[in-house]
MARMAR-745597 format. One line per 2 residues: for each residue x, y, z of N, C-alpha, C. Coordinates in Angstrom, 3 decimals. Example, Ala and Ser with C-alpha at 12.3 -4.5 7.8 and 13.67 -1.06 7.14 Angstrom:
<nodes>
13.190,-5.690,7.800,12.300,-4.500,7.800,13.200,-3.300,7.800  12.850,-2.250,7.080,13.670,-1.060,7.140,12.900,0.030,7.870
</nodes>
This chain:
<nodes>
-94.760,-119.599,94.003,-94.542,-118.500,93.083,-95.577,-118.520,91.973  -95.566,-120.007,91.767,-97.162,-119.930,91.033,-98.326,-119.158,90.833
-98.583,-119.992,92.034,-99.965,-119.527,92.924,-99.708,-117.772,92.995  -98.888,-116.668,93.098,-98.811,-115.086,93.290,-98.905,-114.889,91.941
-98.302,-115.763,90.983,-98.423,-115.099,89.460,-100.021,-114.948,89.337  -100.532,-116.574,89.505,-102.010,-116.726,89.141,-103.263,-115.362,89.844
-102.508,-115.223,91.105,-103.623,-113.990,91.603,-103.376,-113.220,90.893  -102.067,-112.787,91.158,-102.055,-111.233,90.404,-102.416,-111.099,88.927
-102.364,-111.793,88.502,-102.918,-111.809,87.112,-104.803,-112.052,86.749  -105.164,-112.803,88.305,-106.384,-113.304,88.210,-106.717,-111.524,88.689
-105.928,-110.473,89.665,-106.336,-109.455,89.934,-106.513,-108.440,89.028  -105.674,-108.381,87.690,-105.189,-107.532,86.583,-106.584,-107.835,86.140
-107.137,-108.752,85.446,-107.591,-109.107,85.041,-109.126,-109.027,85.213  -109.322,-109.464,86.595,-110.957,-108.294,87.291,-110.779,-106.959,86.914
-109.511,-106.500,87.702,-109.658,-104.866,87.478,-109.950,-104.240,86.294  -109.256,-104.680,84.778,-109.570,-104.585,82.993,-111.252,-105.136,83.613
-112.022,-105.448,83.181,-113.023,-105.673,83.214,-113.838,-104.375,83.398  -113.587,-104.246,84.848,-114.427,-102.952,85.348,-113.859,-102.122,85.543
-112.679,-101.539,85.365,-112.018,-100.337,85.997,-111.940,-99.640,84.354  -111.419,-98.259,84.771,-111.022,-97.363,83.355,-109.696,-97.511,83.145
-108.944,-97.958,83.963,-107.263,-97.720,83.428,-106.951,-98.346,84.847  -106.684,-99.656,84.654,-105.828,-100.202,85.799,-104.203,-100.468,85.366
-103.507,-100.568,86.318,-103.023,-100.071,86.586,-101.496,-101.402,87.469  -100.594,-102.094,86.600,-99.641,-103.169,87.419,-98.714,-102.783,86.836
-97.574,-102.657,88.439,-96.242,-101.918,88.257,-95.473,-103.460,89.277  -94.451,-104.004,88.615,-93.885,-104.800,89.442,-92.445,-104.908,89.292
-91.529,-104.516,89.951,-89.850,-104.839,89.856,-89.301,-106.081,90.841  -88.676,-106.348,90.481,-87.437,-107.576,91.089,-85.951,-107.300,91.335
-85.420,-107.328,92.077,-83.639,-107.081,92.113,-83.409,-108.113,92.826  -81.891,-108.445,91.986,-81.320,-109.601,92.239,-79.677,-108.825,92.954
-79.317,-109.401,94.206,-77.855,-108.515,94.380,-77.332,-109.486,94.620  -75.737,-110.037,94.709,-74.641,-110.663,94.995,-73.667,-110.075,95.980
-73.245,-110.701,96.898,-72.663,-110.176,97.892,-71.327,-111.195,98.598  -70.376,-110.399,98.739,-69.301,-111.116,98.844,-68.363,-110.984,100.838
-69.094,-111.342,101.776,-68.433,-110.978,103.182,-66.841,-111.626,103.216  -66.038,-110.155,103.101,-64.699,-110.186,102.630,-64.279,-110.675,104.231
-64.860,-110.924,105.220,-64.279,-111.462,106.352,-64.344,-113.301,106.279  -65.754,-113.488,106.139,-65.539,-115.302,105.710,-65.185,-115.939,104.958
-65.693,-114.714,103.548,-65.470,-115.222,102.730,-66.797,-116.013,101.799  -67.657,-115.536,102.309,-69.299,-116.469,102.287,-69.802,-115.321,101.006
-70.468,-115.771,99.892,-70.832,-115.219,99.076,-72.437,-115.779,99.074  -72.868,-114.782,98.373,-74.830,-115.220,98.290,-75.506,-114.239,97.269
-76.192,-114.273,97.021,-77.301,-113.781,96.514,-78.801,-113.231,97.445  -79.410,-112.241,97.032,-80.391,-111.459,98.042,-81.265,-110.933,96.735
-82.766,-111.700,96.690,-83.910,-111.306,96.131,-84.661,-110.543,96.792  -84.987,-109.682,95.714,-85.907,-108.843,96.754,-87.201,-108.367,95.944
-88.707,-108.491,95.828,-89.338,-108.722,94.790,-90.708,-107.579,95.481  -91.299,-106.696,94.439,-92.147,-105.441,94.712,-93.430,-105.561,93.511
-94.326,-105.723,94.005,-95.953,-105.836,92.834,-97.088,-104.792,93.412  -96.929,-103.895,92.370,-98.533,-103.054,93.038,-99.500,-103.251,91.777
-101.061,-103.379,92.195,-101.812,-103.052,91.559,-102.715,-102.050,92.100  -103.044,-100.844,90.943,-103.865,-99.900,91.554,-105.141,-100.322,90.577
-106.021,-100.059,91.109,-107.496,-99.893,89.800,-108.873,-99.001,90.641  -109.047,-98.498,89.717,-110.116,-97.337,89.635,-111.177,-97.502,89.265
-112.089,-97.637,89.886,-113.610,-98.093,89.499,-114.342,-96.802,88.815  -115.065,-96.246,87.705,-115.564,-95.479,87.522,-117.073,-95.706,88.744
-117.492,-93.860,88.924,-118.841,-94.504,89.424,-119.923,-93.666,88.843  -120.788,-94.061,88.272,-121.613,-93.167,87.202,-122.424,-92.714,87.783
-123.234,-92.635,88.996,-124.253,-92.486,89.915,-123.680,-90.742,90.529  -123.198,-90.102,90.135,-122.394,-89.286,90.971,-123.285,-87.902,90.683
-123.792,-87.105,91.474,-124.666,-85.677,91.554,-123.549,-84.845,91.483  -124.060,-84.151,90.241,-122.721,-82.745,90.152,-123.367,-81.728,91.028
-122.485,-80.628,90.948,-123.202,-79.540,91.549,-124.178,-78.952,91.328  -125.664,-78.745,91.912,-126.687,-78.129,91.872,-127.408,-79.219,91.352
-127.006,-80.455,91.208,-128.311,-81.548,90.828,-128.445,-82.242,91.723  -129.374,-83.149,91.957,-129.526,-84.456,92.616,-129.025,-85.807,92.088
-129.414,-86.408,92.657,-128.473,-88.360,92.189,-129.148,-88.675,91.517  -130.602,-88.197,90.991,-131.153,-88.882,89.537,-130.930,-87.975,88.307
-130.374,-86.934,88.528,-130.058,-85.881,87.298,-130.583,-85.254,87.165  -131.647,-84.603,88.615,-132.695,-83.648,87.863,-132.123,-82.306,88.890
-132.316,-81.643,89.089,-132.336,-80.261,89.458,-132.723,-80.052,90.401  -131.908,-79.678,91.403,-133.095,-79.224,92.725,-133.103,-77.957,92.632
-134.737,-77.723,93.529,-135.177,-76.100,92.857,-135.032,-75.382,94.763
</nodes>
């Protein structure tokens, strides 16, 4: 459990660097459950981590230019 904190955080953490707005959403649920036939009770983890990140890319030709910024005629 360590070791998943350390990535994901080692991942958060690249992405801030170079991205414009990254982006970690993570939930956990814990349920309890009672089988009214045995009688057997437990617990059921169930654990969800996304990271999104967005690289800007500055190199990008708008419309009617070329990839160095000049104009094609």
């Amino acid at each position: 459990m360590k070791k998943l904190i350390i990535v994901l955080l080692t991942f958060a953490l690249v992405g801030a660097a170079f991205a414009q707005t990254p982006t970690l959403s993570a939930s956990s649920k814990l349920e309890w459950g009672w089988d009214l036939d045995t009688g057997i009770t437990g617990f059921a983890n169930t654990n969800n981590a996304t990271i999104s990140v967005l690289f800007p890319v500055d190199n990008v030709a708008k419309k009617g230019e070329a990839a160095g910024g000049e104009r094609s005629r």
